[in-house]
Each structure stands twice: as C-alpha cells, then as structure tokens.
C-alpha positions as CSV (number, residue, x, y, z in Angstrom):
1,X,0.0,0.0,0.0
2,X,1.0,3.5,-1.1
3,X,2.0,5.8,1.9
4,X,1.0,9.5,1.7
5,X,2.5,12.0,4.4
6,X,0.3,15.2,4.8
7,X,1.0,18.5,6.3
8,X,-1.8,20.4,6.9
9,X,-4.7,18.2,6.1
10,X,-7.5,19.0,8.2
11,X,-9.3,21.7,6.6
12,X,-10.2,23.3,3.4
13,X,-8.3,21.5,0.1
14,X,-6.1,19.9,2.4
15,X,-9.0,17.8,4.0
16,X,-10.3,17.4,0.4
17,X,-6.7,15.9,-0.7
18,X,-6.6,13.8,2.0
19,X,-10.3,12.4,1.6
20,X,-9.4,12.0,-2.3
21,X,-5.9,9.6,-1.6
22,X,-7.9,7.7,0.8
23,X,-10.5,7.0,-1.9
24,X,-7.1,5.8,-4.0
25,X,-6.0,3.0,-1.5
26,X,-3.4,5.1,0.3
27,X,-2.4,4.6,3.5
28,X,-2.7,8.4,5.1
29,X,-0.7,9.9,7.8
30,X,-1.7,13.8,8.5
31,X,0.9,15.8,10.6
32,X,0.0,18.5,12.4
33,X,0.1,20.2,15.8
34,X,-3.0,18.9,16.5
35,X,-5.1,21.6,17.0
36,X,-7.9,21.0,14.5
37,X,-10.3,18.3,14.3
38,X,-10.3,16.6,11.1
39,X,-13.3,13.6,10.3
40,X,-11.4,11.2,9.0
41,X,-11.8,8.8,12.3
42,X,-9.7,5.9,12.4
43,X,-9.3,5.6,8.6
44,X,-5.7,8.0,8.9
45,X,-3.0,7.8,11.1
46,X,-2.2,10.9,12.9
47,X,1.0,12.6,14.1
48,X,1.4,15.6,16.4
49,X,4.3,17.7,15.2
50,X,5.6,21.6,15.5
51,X,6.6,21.2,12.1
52,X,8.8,24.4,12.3
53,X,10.6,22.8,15.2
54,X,13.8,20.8,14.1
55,X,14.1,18.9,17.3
56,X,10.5,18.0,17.8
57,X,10.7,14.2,18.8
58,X,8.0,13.3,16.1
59,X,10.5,13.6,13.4
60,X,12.0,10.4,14.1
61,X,8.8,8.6,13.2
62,X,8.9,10.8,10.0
63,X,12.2,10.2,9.3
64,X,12.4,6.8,9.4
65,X,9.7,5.8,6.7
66,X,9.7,5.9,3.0
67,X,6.6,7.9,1.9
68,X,5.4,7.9,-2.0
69,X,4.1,10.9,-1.7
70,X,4.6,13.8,0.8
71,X,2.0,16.5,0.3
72,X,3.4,19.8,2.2
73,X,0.9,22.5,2.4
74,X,2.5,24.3,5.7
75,X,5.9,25.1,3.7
76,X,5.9,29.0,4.6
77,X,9.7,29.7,4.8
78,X,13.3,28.3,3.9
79,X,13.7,27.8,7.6
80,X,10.6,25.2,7.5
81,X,12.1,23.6,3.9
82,X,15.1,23.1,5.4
83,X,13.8,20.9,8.3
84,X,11.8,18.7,5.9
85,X,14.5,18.3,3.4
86,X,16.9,17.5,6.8
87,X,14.6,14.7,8.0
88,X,12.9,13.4,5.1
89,X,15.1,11.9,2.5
90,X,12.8,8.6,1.5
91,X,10.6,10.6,-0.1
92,X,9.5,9.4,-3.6
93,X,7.6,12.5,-4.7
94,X,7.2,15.7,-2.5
95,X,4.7,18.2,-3.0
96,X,5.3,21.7,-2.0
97,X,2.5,23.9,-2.1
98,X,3.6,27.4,-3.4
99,X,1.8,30.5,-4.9
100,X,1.0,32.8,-7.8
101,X,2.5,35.6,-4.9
102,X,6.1,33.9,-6.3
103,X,5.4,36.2,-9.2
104,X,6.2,39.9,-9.4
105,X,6.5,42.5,-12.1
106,X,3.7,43.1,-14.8
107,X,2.2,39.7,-16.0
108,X,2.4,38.6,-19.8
109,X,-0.7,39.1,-22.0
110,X,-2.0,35.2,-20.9
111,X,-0.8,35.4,-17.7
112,X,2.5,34.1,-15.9
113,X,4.4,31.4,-16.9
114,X,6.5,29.1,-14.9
115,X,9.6,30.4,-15.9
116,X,8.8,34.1,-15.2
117,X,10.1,32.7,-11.9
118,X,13.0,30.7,-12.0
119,X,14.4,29.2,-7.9
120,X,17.2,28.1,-9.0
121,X,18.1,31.7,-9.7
122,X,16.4,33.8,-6.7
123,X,18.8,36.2,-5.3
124,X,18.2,37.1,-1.8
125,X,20.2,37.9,1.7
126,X,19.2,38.1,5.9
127,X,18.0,42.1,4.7
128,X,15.4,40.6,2.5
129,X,11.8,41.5,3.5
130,X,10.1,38.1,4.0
131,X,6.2,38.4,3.5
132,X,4.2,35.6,2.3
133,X,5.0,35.9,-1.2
134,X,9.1,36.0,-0.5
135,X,8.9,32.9,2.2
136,X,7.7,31.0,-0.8
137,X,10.3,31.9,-3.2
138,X,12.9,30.9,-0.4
139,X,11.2,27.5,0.2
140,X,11.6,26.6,-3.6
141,X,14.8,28.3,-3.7
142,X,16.2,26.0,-0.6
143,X,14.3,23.2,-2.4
144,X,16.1,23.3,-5.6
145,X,19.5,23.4,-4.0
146,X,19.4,21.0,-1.3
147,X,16.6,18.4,-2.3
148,X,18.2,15.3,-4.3
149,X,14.0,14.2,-4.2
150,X,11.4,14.4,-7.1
151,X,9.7,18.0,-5.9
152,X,6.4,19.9,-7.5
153,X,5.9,23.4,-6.6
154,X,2.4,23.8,-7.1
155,X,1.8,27.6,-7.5
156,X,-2.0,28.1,-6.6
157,X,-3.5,31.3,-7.2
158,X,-6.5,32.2,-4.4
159,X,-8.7,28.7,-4.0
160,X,-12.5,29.2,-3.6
161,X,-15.2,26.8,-2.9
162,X,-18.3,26.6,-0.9
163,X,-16.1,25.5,2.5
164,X,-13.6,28.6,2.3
165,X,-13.4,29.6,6.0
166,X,-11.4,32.9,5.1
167,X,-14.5,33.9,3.4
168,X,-13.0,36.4,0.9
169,X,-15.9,35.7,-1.5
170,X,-18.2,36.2,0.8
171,X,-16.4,39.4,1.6
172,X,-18.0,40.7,-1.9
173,X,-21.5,39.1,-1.4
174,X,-22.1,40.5,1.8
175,X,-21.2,44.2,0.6
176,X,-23.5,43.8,-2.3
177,X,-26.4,42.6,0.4
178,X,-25.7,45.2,2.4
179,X,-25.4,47.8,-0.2
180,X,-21.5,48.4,0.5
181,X,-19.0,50.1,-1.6
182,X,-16.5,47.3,-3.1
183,X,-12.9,48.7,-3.5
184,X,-10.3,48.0,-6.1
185,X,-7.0,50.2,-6.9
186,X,-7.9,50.1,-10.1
187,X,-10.1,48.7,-13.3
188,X,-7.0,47.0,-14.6
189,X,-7.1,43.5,-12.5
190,X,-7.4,40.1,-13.6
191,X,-7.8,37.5,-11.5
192,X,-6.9,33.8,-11.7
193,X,-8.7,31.1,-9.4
194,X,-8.5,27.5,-8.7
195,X,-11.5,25.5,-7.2
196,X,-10.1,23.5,-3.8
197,X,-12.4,20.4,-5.2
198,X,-10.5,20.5,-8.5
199,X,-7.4,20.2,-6.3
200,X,-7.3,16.5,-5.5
201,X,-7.8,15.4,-9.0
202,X,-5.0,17.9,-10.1
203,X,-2.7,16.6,-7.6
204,X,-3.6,13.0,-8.4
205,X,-2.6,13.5,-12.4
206,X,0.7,15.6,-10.8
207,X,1.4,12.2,-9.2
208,X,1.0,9.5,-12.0
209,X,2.5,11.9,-14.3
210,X,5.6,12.5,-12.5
211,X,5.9,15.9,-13.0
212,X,8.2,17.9,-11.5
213,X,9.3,21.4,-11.3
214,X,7.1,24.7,-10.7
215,X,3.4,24.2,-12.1
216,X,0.7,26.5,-12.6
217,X,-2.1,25.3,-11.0
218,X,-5.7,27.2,-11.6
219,X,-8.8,27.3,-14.0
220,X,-8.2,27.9,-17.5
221,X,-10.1,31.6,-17.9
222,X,-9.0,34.9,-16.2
223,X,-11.6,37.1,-15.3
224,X,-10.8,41.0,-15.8
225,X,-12.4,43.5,-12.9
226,X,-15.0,44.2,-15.4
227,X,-15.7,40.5,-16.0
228,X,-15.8,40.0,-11.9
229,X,-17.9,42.3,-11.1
230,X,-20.3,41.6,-13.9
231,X,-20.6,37.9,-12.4
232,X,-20.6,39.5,-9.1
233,X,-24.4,41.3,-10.4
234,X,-25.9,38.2,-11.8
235,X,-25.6,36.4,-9.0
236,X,-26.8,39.0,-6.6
237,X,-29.1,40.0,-9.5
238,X,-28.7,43.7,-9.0
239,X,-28.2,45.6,-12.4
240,X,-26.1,47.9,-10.3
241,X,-23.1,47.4,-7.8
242,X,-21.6,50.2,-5.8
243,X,-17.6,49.8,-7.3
244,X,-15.8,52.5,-6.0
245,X,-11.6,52.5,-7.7
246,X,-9.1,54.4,-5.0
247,X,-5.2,54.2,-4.6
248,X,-5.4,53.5,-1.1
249,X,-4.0,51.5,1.7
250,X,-3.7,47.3,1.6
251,X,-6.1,47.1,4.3
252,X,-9.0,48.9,2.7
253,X,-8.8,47.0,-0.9
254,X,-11.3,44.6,-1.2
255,X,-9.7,41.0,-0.8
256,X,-9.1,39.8,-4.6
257,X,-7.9,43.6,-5.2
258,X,-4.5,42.8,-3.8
259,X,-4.1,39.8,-6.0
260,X,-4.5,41.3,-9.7
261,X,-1.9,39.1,-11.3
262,X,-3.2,36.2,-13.6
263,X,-1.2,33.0,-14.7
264,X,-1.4,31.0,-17.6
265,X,-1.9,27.4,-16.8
266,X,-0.2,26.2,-20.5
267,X,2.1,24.1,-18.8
268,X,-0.4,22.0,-17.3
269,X,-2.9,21.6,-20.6
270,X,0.4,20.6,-22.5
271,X,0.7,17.9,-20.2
272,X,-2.4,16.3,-20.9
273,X,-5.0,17.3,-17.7
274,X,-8.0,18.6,-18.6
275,X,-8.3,22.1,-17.1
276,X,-12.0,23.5,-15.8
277,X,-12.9,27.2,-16.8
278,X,-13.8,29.5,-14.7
279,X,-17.0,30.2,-15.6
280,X,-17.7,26.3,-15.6
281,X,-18.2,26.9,-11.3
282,X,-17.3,30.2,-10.3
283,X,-20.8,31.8,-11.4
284,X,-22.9,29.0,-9.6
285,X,-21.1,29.6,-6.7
286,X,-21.3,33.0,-6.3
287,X,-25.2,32.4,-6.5
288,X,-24.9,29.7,-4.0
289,X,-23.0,31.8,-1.2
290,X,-25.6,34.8,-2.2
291,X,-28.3,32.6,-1.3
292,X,-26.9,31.6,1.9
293,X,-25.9,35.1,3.1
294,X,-28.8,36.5,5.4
C-alpha cells in the first residue's frame, strides 16, 4: 500500500486531498500540531508535530519511513524547507504547495508562466523583507539546491469553494447585500482562481505523471475587474453594484484587489490534464453563497 505524508490536512483543500488519496487506497498519515479536528476517524493515522521545530521528537517517526508521496501544504519559509528536506530523505515525490504571490512585475498578456520565476536563480540575503510571497520563493529556492527528491511546486493562485473559511468571496456578497461600496485600486485586474475540489484530481494526475518542477495550477479563464464584477451582479441579481476604484491602503482594498496578477496554466494543458474554466463553477457559486448570506 502507497504511503502519503500530509502536512496540513484537516481543513479546506487539504481535507479534500486527504479524503481524495484515501479514496485511491493510500495509507494516510496527516501531521500537524493537532489543533484541529479533522473527520477522517480511524481511517488515517495521525502525528502531532511543531513542524517548524527541528528537534520536535515526532521527526524520528517521519524520518524513518519511506513515503510515495509527501503533500506539504504548511511550507511557509526556507527555515521550514530546510527541516523537511533535513529529515525526510525517503521521499518518492514531494509536493510543495507554493503560490502565484512567487510572481512579481507586470504579467504577460496570458498570464505568468512558470519560468517568469525561475528558484534556482532567486537572489536574496538576511535584509530581504520576507512576507508571504518572498517565504515562498525561499522554500523553492532552498528546495532546488538541497533536495536530491522528485519535488512539485504547485503555485495556486486564491482557491474558492463553498467551504472557504477565510470567506474572501463572501467578503463581496455581503457588501452587495448590504449595499457596500466594493474597493479596487484600479479597473485594470485580472484574476486567476482554482477550485479547492479540483485540487485532489489535479494533484492526483501531478502524481501518475511524475511531473516535476514549478506548475501552474488554476482554471483555464481569467476574469478582468469588469468581467468579476459583472458575475458579481448576476448572481446577486442587481443591475447595479456600488464599485468605487481608489489608490489606497492594503487594508482597505477589497480581498481579490490585492491579487490582480493572472497566470497562464499552459504548462499544465500541454501535459495532458483537462483544465476546468472558470465560468464552468465560479458563477454558480457565487449564486450559491448569495443565497446563503442572510
């Protein structure tokens, strides 16, 4: 039996990935402090672990079995890439969750490519500011220099689905109930998205395709503001939405504002998957979280 190792597998599309290898026939071990409740019962085995701690005593477990697959989705730093890659060398295929926040600069015309950020390459020094974006690019970064392991970096732009506890849809649904004025910085966004229920089955063809490297993983359509906010009105129904477009603070934009960089998921259609488009689910569930808002 196939042994997957999970990190960060008790809610949202890590609970999903989980549910969907266990479906597969794997034998699934989630690690994680053990804070949240998962509902997987006694069908996974579970191991309590600081994963940022290097000395934690659960390592030793870790360490001493060979996984198929490692599925890493609380990789935030090169600090926490450099413990992993430290304990877990029988590791047939590792997958590191990354981001489209890797990205900087002005996007291509499709979107960005995998190679408009290259690890290998990233320069960077104790002075480097290290927000969310930058503690990715070091985790690949450390990755790619000190792994001798088959690694993915999947670079997700934001996930939605029904279950999203951050809520950032919902952010826009309840201003349009509530007659609220949505903020963007400008009218020149697009947006990429990936469904987390799409993410199992995309993980799943990463996996029997052996593919390695960075991968674009998201829904084959970018929607421009324009576009967003027009399927923002027919799902609320309204002809008219209160938009307001300011050069103001982080904290004020509305959530999907401070994301405005698409990528192109070209990589992943050459390799044979069968990409969703956006409008194939994002539409219904706007409607659906409308509905639900009181």
């Amino acid at each position: 039996m196939k042994k997957l190792l999970v990190f960060g597998g008790t809610r949202f599309f890590g609970e999903k990935v989980v549910a969907s290898f266990l479906r597969l026939g794997y034998q699934v071990t989630i690690a994680t402090r053990g804070l949240t409740p998962d509902s997987f019962g006694d069908t996974v085995n579970r191991i309590e672990i600081d994963r940022s701690n290097a000395d934690h005593p659960a390592w030793i477990e870790l360490t001493n079995t060979h996984w198929d697959v490692v599925f890493d989705n609380i990789c935030f730093t090169k600090e926490d890439a450099e413990i992993t890659c430290r304990h877990l060398k029988e590791v047939s295929h590792y997958l590191l969750t990354s981001s489209l926040a890797v990205y900087k600069g002005t996007p291509p015309k499709n979107g960005f490519i995998e190679t408009d950020f290259t690890a290998a390459s990233h320069i960077f020094d104790d002075t480097t500011p290290v927000d969310y974006g930058e503690g990715k690019r070091q985790a690949e970064h450390y990755f790619t220099h000190n792994y001798s392991n088959p690694v993915t970096f999947l670079r997700f732009p934001v996930v939605l689905d029904d279950d999203d506890y951050t809520e950032r849809l919902h952010f826009y649904l309840r201003a349009i109930k509530n007659n609220e004025t949505i903020k963007f910085q400008n009218g020149n966004g697009r947006f990429s998205f990936v469904r987390a229920s799409e993410i199992p089955n995309m993980l799943q063809f990463v996996v029997n395709s052996s593919i390695v490297g960075p991968l674009n993983l998201a829904s084959n359509q970018i929607y421009t503001t324009d576009e967003f906010i027009t399927r923002l009105g027919q799902a609320s129904e309204k002809d008219e939405l209160s938009i307001a477009y300011e050069d103001t603070t982080w904290d004020k934009l509305s959530p999907f504002a401070k994301y405005p960089n698409p990528m192109s998921v070209a990589t992943l259609i050459g390799c044979g998957y069968s990409v969703s488009e956006l409008d194939d689910w994002l539409p219904a569930l706007m409607t659906r979280l409308y509905n639900q808002i009181k």
